[in-house]
Structures are given as C-alpha cells and as structure tokens.
Phi, psi and omega in degrees: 000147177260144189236023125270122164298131196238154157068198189238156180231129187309306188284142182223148188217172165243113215216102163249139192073062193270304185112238160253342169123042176265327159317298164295350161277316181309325191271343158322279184316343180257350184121016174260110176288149204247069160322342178182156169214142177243161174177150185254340176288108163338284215308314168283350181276351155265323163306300185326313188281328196302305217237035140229087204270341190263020187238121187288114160317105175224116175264095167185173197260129225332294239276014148288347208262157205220106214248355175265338137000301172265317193216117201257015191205131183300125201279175175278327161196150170274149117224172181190169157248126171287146172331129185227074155279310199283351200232012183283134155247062189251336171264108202287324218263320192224028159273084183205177189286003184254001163297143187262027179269000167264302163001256225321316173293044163251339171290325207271302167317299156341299188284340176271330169306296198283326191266290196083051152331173165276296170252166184226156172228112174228134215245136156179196204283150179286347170275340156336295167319308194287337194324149155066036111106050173090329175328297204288276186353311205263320207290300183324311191312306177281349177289274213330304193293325187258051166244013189046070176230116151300120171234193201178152195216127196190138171260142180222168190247130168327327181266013148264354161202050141104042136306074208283046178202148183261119192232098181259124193249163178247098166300145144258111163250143174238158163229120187293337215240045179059008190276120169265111226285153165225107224302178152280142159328124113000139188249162183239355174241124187274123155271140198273180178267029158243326207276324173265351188273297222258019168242016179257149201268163179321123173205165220239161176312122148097003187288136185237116174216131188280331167200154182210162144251202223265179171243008145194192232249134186303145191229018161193157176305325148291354167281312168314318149331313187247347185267341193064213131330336200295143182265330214244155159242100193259158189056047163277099138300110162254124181295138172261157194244181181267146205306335186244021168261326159303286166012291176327310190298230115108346174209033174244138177271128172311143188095298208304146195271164150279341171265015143263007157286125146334124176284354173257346145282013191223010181271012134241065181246155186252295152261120174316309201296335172317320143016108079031085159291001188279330181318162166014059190256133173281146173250150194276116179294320197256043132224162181291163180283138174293180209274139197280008200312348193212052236273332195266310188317315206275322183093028207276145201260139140322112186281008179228331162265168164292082189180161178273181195264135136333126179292010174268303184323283196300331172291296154338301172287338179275347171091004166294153184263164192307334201292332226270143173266161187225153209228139155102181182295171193256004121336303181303304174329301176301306173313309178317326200257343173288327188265014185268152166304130169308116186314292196276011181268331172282331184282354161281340161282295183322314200283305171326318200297308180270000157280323198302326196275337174245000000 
C-alpha cells in the first residue's frame, strides 16, 4: 500500500482529526492526495508528518485553525472522525450530550461549511447512530441538507473488506453535487489473525525490539500486502506485563477469556461478575481479530504466545502497512493504532468516492 505521496494526484482531501493516519493512508491508496491535516496529539501529529512527508501538518486544536487560510479552491473531500468517546457505548458514564468530545463534529460540520468539498466522510464509533435515541443523527442530517449535501450512512465492519479484524465503524458521505452516495460491496472472504501473523517473528512479554527479521517467506496474500517493499518487521514492541497476568495468559485457550483463569488468580479483582469479555481475550488464529481499540488496557493475548500483541501485530491487525512508523512512547502508540480507521476498510470508500464521480 502507498503510504507517501509520490507524483500529482488527480484528488485532492483533507484529514481533520487525522489521528495517526489511517484514514489518509487508505485514501492515499485509492488515489487521494492528502493536503492538510489537522490533529491536536502531539505524538500523533508526528506520526502523521513521518509517513506523510508532502502534507502540511497542523498540530493544534481545530477551533483555532481558520482551513481558508490554507486551503483556498474547494478540495475533492473532507474528511475526518471526531474524538467518540462520548457516543462509545462502551462509555457507561459520560455518554450523554453534555460530553464536550460530542461538540467537536461540530467543528467537523464548520470545516465542509467553509471548504465546499465535492465529498465529505465523516467517521466515528458505531454507536453514534443509536446516540441520543438516533436525534444527533437525524440533527447531522439535516444540518448537512441544508449545506446542500446528499448523504447516506452506514456502520460497516472492517472484516469484510479484507481487514483482520471485526472492527465496526459508523460512516457518513454526503456529496454537494446531488450523488447518492453507495457504499462498497462487502468481501466474502475474512482474513485471519494467521493470514496476518505468521511471517512475523517471535517474540516473549515485554520484548523492545526496532527491527527483526521476518521468519518466512509471505504465505498469504495479505501478509504480502503489508510487507511490501519492506525488508525488515520493525517496532516489536511489547508491553512487559507482571509475572503473574502472565501466569493467567498461560490458561486461556484461543477464543478464550478471563473466565478460563482460575478464580484463585483473579483475587484483585473485587467483583468478578463486573469482568469484561473483552479482558484477557486469546485471539483465535483461524478468524480475524476482535476490535482491538484499547489492546494494552484490555489485555488481548498472543494466540500461541503468552504475551500481549506487538505493535507491528496490532498495525497489522488495523491493514497498516510494515513500511508505516509510529512516533512517540509506546503507551502513545498503542492508543494511535487503537483509535485509527483501518487503512484498507478506508480506502474501499475513497475508491467508491471516485468511480461515483466520474
């Protein structure tokens, strides 16, 4: 996949609330040059600048930024996901309209009001629809019409189109020039955690390693797919864990849980029944992986080692390619590659966005 712009590109975008870049590597890949980028996390806004080097950067926070400033002839698309903490419904506590992280797609509305893209994409958590008992949904919609944008909407899952992992996102595309947008077609074949896994090298809890090499030759098309060019499988990164949540991994079975540990190895935990299934989940070699958003916190397992997943691993399981480097402490890291869109579930949109178009 390419992840640097080389040449001139017909497409032209915008990536606000970019992140680490997984939205802009995909649409790179479909053939969209990536003109500005906004982000307000330092760490991620130099990942970004590593492995988009032709793209003006801007790390600071949106409602400062003024984008005609910058970008003065209406780009071929905005996009972005705003922070969805508040619309997670994974966030039992502050998921309501007084978060101020649901503000922020208002910002995202601000930047399509002002640019007049052709198209706009705008991404966030799948629970976004249900928010507000569907209201903030029904509200974009009609803000968008009356910015004269045709939209369409969809959550689509990440494993369906060629992703290893089941990661389900909420899309919006709107078009000013009356195109009703149609999503892409769904793949019928799932890529596994072995189709991404099994030409990357070994490595034990807590291992810091900058590069290794790989241990065979790709053995499924998607590994080939991300190594590319690549000589080396760089950033095996490992969180090291404590001797005895290793101990735990040691008696979970792929597919498997926190309820196959022993309840006498879990006593500081105060209630069980509070338990996560997502906790101390083995990941299954022969299906894609579950969604990986918070990998280190949640504790998701090796499926054959004892150990938590590597950051090439877990970059892997998101369709980033072996080429993309990640900036910052490896706490930061992890979160970058937990919060990105998967490069190649976006770039099946970009690509829809431009047969629509021509």
């Amino acid at each position: 996949m390419q992840v640097e712009q080389k040449g001139l590109f017909k497409y032209s975008g915008i990536d606000i609330f970019s992140g680490a870049g997984g939205m802009s590597c995909g649409a790179m890949a479909a053939g969209v040059s990536i003109d500005l980028a906004v982000e307000f996390d330092k760490h991620s806004a130099n990942t970004f600048k590593k492995n988009h080097p032709n793209t003006l950067v801007i790390q600071d926070d949106i409602s400062n930024i003024n984008p005609k400033k910058y970008i003065t002839t209406p780009p071929f698309v905005v996009f972005g996901g705003p922070p969805c903490q508040g619309f997670s419904k994974s966030n039992t506590k502050t998921r309501d309209i007084g978060n101020d992280n649901n503000n922020l797609f208002r910002e995202f509305i601000r930047f399509v009001d002002e640019l007049q893209p052709q198209w706009f994409v705008f991404e966030n958590v799948e629970g976004f629809q249900s928010f507000n008992k569907g209201k903030t949904l029904k509200s974009l919609e009609l803000t968008f019409k009356g910015l004269k944008y045709t939209t369409s909407h969809k959550v689509l899952c990440a494993s369906s189109f060629g992703v290893p992992q089941r990661r389900k996102r909420f899309f919006m595309v709107g078009n000013r020039d009356g195109i009703k947008f149609e999503f892409p077609k769904e793949t019928s074949t799932e890529i596994t955690v072995k189709d991404a896994f099994h030409d990357l090298p070994k490595l034990i809890n807590g291992q810091q390693d900058s590069a290794l090499p790989y241990i065979s030759k790709p053995q499924s098309q998607y590994a080939k797919l991300m190594r590319g060019a690549t000589k080396e499988s760089t950033q095996n990164l490992v969180s090291r864990n404590r001797d005895y949540v290793v101990e735990r991994y040691a008696h979970i079975p792929q597919g498997g849980n926190w309820r196959s540990i022993p309840n006498h190895m879990l006593d500081n935990y105060a209630n069980l029944d509070n338990c996560h299934g997502s906790i101390y989940r083995r990941l299954n070699l022969d299906e894609p992986s579950v969604i990986i958003s918070n990998y280190r916190k949640n504790m998701l397992i090796h499926p054959e080692q004892d150990r938590g997943l590597s950051v090439r691993e877990a970059a892997r399981l998101q369709s980033f390619p072996d080429s993309y480097v990640f900036e910052g402490n490896l706490v930061s890291i992890q979160q970058q590659i937990g919060n990105a869109v998967p490069p190649l579930l976006a770039k099946e949109i970009f690509s829809q966005l431009i047969s629509a178009s021509k």
